[in-house]
DRENKERO-757618 format. One line per 10 residues: number of its first residue (from 0); their letters; for each residue x, y, z of N, C-alpha, C. Coordinates in nm, 3 decimals. Atoms other than C-alpha are relative to their C-alpha. Layout:
// residues N
NUM = A = X:Y:Z:X:Y:Z:X:Y:Z | ...;
END
This chain:
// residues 80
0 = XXXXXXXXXX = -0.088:-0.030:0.112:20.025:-1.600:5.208:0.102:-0.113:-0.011 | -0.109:0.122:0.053:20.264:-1.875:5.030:0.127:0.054:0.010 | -0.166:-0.050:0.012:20.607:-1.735:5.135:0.106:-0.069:-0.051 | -0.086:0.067:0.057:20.751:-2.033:5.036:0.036:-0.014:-0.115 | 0.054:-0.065:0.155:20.629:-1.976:4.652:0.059:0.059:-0.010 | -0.013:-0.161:0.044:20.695:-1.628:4.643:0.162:-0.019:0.030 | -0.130:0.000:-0.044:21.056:-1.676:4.805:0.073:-0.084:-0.139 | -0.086:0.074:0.120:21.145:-1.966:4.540:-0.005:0.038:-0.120 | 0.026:-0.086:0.103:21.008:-1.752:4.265:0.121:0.113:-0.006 | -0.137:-0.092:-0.070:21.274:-1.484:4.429:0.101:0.009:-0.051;
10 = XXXXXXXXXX = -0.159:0.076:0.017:21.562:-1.707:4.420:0.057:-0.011:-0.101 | -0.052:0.041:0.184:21.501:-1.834:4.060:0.033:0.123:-0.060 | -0.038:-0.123:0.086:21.491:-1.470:3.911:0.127:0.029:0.048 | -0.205:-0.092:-0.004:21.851:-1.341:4.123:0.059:-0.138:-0.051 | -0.087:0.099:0.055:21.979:-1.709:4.007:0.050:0.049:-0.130 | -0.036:-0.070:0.153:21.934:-1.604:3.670:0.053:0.133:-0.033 | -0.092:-0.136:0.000:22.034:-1.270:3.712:0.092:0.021:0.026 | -0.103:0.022:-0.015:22.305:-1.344:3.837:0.060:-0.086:-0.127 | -0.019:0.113:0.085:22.392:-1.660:3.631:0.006:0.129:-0.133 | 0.038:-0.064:0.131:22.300:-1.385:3.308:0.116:0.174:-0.004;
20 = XXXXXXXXXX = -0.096:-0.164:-0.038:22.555:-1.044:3.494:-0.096:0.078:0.004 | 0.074:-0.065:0.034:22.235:-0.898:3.513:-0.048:0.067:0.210 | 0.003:-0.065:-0.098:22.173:-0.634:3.767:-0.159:0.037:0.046 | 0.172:-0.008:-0.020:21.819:-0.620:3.914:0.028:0.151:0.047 | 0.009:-0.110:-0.029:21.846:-0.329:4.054:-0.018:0.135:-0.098 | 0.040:-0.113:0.111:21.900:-0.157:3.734:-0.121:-0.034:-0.116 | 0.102:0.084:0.074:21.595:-0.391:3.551:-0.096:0.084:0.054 | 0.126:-0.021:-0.110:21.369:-0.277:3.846:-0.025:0.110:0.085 | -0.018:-0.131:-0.100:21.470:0.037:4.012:-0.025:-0.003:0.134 | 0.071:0.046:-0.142:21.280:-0.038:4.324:-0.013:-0.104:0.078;
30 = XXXXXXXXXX = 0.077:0.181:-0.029:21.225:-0.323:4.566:-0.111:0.031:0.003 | 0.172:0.041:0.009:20.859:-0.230:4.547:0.000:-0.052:-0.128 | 0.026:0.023:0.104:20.888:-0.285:4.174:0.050:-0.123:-0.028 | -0.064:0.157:-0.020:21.088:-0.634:4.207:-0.093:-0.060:0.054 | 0.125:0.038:-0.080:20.827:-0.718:4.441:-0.087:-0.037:-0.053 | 0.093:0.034:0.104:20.573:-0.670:4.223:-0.005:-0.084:-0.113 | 0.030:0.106:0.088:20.698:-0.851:3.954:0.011:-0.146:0.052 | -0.048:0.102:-0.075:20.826:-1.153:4.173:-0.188:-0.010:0.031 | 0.147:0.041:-0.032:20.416:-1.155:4.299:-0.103:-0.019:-0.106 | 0.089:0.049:0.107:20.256:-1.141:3.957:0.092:-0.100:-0.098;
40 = XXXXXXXXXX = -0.061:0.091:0.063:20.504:-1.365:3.755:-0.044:-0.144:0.073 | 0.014:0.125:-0.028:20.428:-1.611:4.018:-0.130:-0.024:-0.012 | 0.146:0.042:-0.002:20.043:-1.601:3.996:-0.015:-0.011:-0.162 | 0.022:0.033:0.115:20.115:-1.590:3.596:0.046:-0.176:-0.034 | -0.035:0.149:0.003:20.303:-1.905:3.641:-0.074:-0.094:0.062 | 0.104:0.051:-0.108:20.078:-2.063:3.876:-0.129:-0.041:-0.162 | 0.110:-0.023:0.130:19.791:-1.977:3.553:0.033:-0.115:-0.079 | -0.057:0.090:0.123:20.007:-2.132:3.247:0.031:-0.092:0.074 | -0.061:0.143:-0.051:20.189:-2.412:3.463:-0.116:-0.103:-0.006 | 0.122:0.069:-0.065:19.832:-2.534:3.621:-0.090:-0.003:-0.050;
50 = XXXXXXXXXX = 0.102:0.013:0.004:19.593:-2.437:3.382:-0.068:0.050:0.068 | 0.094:-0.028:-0.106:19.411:-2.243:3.614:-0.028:0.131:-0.012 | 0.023:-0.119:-0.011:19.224:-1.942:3.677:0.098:0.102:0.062 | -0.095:-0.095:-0.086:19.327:-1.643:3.817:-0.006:0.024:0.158 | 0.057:-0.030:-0.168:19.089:-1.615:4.134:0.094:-0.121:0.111 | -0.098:0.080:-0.068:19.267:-1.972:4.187:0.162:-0.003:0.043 | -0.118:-0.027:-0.048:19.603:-1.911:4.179:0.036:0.110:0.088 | -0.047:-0.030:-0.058:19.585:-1.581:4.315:-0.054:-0.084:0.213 | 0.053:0.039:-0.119:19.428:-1.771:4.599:0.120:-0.106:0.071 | -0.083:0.106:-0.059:19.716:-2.023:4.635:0.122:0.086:0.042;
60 = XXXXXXXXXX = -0.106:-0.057:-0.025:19.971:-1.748:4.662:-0.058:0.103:0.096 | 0.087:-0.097:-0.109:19.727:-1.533:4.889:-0.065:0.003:0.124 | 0.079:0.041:-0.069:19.540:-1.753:5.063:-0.135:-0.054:-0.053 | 0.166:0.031:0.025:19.189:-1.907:5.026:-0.068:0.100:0.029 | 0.047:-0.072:0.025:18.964:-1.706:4.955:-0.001:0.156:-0.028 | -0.035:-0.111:0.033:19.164:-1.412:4.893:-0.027:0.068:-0.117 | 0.033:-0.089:0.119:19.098:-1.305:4.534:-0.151:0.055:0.081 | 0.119:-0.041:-0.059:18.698:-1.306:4.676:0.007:0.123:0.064 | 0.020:-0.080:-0.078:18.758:-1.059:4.925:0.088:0.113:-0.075 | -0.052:-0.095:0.107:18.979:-0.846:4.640:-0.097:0.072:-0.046;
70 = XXXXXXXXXX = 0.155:-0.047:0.109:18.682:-0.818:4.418:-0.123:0.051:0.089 | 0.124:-0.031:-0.070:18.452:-0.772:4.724:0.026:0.213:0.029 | -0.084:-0.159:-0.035:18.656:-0.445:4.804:0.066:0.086:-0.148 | 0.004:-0.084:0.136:18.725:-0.321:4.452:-0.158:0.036:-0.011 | 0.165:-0.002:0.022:18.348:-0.385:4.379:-0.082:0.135:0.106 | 0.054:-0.035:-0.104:18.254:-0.191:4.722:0.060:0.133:-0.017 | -0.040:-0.150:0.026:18.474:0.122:4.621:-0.026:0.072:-0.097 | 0.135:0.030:0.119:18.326:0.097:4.259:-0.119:0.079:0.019 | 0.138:0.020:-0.037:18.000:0.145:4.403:-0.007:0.117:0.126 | -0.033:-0.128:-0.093:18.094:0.413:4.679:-0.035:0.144:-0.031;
END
């Protein structure tokens, strides 16, 4: 996993939220739900920035070969 990504992705959103008086907490209710967006904003940015798929980026913020083994295990419960 890219912690370093995901962390500077983090930073920039409370920068701005801050920087803006803006209260995440009341945007997001949850840190699971901050979380979540902080992990797909960065694989959307990753997309538009790079041009790139999805399997790729989520793979740069996941690991190699991580989307693969996503789809292997969706696919496999699917099929269950």
């Amino acid at each position: 996993m890219n912690t370093e990504l995901l962390n500077a992705v983090k930073d920039q959103i409370i920068n701005i939220a801050n920087e803006n008086g803006m209260i995440l907490k009341n945007e997001f209710g949850t840190v699971e739900n901050f979380q979540k967006f902080v992990f797909s904003l960065t694989i959307k940015m990753i997309m538009e920035i790079g041009n790139i798929s999805v399997e790729r980026a989520y793979d740069m913020v996941m690991g190699e070969g991580s989307f693969q083994n996503l789809s292997n295990d969706i696919w496999e419960q699917l099929n269950a």
